[in-house]
Structure formats: C-alpha cells, structure tokens
KOLNU-236710 format. One record per residue (C-alpha): residue number from 0; residue in one letter; x, y, z. Coordinates in steps of 0.02 Angstrom, whole numbers, padded with zeros to 5 digits. Each point is the difference from the previous one (the first is absolute). Example, Ala and Ser with C-alpha at 12.3 -4.5 7.8 and 13.67 -1.06 7.14 Angstrom:
2
 seq type     px     py     pz
   0    A  00615 -00225  00390
   1    S  00069  00172 -00033
//
This chain:
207
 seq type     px     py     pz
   0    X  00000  00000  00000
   1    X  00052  00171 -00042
   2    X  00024  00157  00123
   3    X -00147  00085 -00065
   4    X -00101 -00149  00002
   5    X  00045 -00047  00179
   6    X -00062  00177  00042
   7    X -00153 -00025 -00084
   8    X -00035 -00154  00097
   9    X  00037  00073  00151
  10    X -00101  00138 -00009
  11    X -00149 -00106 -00078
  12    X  00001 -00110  00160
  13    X  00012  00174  00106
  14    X -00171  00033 -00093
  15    X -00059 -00138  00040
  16    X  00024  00017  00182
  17    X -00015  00189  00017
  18    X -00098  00061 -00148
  19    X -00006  00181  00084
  20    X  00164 -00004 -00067
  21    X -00072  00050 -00148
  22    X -00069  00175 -00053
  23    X -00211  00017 -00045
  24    X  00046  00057 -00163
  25    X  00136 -00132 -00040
  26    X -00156 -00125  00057
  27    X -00120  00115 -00131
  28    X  00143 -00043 -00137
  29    X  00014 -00174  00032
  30    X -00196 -00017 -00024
  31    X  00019  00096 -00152
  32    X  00129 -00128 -00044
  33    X -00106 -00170  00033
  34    X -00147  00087 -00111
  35    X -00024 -00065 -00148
  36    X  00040  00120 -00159
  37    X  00150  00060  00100
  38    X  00116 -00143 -00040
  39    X  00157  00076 -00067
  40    X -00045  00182  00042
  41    X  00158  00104  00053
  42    X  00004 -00002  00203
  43    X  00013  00205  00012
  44    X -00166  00001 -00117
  45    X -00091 -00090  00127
  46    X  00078  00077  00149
  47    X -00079  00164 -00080
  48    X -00150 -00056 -00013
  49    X -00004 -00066  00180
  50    X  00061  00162  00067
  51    X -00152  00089 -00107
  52    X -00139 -00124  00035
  53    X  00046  00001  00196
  54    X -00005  00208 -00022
  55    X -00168 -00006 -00082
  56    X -00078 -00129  00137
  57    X  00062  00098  00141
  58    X -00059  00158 -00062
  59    X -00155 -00070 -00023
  60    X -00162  00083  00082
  61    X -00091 -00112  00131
  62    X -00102 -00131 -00097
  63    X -00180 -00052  00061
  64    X -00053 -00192 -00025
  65    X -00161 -00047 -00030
  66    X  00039 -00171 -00046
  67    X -00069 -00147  00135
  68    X  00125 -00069  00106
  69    X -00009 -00193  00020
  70    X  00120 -00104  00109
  71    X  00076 -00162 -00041
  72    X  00119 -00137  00011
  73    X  00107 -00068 -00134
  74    X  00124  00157 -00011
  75    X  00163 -00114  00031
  76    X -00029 -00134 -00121
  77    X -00025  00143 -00139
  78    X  00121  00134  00089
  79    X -00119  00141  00004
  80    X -00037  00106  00142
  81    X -00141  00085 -00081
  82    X -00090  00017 -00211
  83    X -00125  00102 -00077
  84    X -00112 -00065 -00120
  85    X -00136  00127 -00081
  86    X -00158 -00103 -00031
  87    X -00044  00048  00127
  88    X  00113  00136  00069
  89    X  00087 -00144  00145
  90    X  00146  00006  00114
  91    X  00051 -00189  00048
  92    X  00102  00031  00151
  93    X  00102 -00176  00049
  94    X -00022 -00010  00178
  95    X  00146 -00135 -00002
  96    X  00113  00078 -00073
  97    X -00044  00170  00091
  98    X  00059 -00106  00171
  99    X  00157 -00064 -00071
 100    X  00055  00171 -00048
 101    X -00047  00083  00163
 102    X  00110 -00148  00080
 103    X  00157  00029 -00128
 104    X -00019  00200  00057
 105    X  00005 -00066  00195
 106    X  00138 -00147 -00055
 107    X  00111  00133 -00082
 108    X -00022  00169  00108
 109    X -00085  00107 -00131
 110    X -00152  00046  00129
 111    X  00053  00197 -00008
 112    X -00002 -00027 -00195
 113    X -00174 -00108  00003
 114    X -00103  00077  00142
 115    X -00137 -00135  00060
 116    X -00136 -00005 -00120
 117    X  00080  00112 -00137
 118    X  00047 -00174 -00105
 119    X -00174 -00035 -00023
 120    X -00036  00212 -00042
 121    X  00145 -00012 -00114
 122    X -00075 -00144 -00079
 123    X -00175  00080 -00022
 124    X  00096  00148 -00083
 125    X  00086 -00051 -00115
 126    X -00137 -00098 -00051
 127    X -00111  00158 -00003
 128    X  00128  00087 -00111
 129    X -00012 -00148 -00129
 130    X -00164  00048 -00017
 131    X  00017  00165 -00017
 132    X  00141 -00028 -00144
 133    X -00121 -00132 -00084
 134    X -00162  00113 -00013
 135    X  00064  00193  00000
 136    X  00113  00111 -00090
 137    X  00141 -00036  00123
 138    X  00030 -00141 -00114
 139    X  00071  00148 -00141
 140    X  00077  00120  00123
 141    X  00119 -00170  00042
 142    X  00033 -00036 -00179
 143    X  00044  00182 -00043
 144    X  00103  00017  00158
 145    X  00095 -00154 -00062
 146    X  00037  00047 -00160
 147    X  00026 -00162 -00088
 148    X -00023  00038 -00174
 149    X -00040 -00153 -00122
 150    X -00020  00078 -00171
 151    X  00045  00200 -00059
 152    X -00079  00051 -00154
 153    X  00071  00169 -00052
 154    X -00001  00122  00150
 155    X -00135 -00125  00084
 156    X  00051 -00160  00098
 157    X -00112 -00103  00082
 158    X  00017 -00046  00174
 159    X -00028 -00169  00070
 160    X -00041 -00100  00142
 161    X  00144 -00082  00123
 162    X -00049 -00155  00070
 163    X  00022  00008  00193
 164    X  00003  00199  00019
 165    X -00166 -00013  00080
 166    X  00065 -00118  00140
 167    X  00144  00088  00045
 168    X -00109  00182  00007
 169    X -00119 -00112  00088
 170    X  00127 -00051  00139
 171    X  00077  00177  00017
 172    X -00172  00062  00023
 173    X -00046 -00133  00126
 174    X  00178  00052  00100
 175    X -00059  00196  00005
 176    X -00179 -00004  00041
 177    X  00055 -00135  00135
 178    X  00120  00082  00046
 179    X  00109 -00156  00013
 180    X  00208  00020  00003
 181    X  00030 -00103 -00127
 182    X -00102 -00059 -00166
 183    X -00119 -00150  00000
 184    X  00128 -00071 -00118
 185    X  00121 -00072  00107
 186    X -00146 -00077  00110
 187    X -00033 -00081 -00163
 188    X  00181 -00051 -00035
 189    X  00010 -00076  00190
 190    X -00181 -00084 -00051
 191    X  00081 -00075 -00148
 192    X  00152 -00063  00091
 193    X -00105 -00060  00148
 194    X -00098 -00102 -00113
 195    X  00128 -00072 -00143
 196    X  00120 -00055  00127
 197    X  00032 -00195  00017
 198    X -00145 -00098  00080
 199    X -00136  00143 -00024
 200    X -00143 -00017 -00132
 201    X  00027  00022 -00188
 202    X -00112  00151 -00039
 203    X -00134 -00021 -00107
 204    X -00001  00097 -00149
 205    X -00171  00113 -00066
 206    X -00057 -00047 -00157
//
C-alpha cells in the first residue's frame, strides 16, 4: 500500500468511528456524489453546489406543513427516518429508527448538538421543506440559485435540475429552524454506519 493510500484508510476508519470528523458540507458533497447523474462530475462542482443549496435551505423562510403525520415502524430495514409522499400530502415518520438515532446522539455525546426531541422536529422539517420544493416556486428559485446550465442557445442557456440539491437545502434548513449545531447529515451518516456495520440488517431498498 502506498503513503497516500494508507492515509486514506486511516482517515476512512476515523470516519467511521468519529464521523463529526467530517464537515456538514463535505457530508452535502458526498451525497451529491452517491446521486445518480453525478458520476464523474468534478469534486469542486459539487462542493459548489453543496455550499449553494445549504445557503438557500438555511435562508429559507419558516415552512408550514399541512401534510398528516403518521407513525411507523420499519425505518431501519429501509434506512429512513422520515418520507413524504403527495397523494395525499403524508409524512411517514419511522418511529424505529427515530429511537436508534436519539440513542447514537446519547452513545456519541452530540446532546448539545441534538437537543431532546429536535431529531424528530428536524425530521418533520425537512420533510416539510420537500414539500414545499415539490409544489411551489421554491423549486425555481433553487435551480436558478444553482446555476447548472444544460443547453445555451445564443445569449439563452437553459438551466437544469441537480439531483440531490433539494436534500441537502432540505437538511440545512432542518439545522437552522432547529436550531441544531450541526446538520441532520451526519446523524444520517452515523445512521448509515450504525446500520451497515457487520451483524446489523441489510437495508431494504424502495422501489
């Protein structure tokens, strides 16, 4: 093995173990990264577009929810704390997976980052903001602030969608209207460790 890629192991298994290690928006751009579309894409595009989308979800004006909250089980086996689905307008919160995170935030000392009961607010936000994104002009403002242009025709270009944007605006927004210390992103990345680790469930995936 090489220097460099000793040092990459070594700080993958520090990730691993301490993934607060790791900056919110380096978590954004790694999400960016897993998204499909983005295979290939140079890593300071993405990291651009993580720094914007997090600006534009935490400037973001408090966002009602009208949307039915229903609680449920099954959260681990499909590693998802909460979805929104619009027919109707529904927030499935995952009441199992909503414990195991509020144990990892006791397990790993990240109480004066997750205040009791702001997991489960964060959750309901940043479902609230998918929403918003999906039915309002929010949806454009993101695009535009993004700036990802997919076709110019003369002085005109069009502008295009980036897959992902709207979860990484939806996770910065969760963190301010929270107002949690660090983004819901590295709860996720602790959720994902937590549960792909040796011995736990294989996660089932959505079709």
């Amino acid at each position: 093995m090489t220097a460099a890629g000793a040092r990459e192991s070594t700080a993958e298994a520090r990730e691993l173990t301490d993934p607060a290690s790791v900056g919110d928006i380096e978590w954004a751009v790694r999400l960016l990264a897993g998204t499909p579309t983005h295979e290939g894409r140079d890593r300071a595009l993405l990291r651009q577009w993580a720094y914007r989308a997090d600006a534009f979800g935490s400037r973001l004006a408090p966002v009602p929810s009208t949307a039915r909250v229903v609680e449920r089980g099954g959260g681990l086996e499909r590693m998802l704390l909460a979805r929104y689905t619009s027919r109707p307008p529904t927030v499935e919160l995952y009441t199992d997976t909503l414990a195991l995170a509020e144990e990892l935030v006791d397990a790993r000392g990240w109480r004066h980052w997750y205040p009791p009961g702001s997991v489960r607010a964060a959750a309901l936000a940043h479902e609230a903001v998918h929403a918003h994104l999906h039915h309002g002009p929010a949806k454009a403002a993101l695009k535009q602030v993004l700036g990802h242009t997919v076709l110019r025709i003369g002085r005109r270009r069009v502008i295009g969608h980036v897959v992902g944007a709207e979860e990484v605006a939806a996770h910065a927004y969760a963190r301010t209207v929270c107002g949690l210390g660090r983004s819901p992103l590295l709860l996720s990345a602790a959720l994902r460790a937590a549960l792909t680790r040796p011995g736990a469930p294989a996660p089932r995936r959505e079709n």
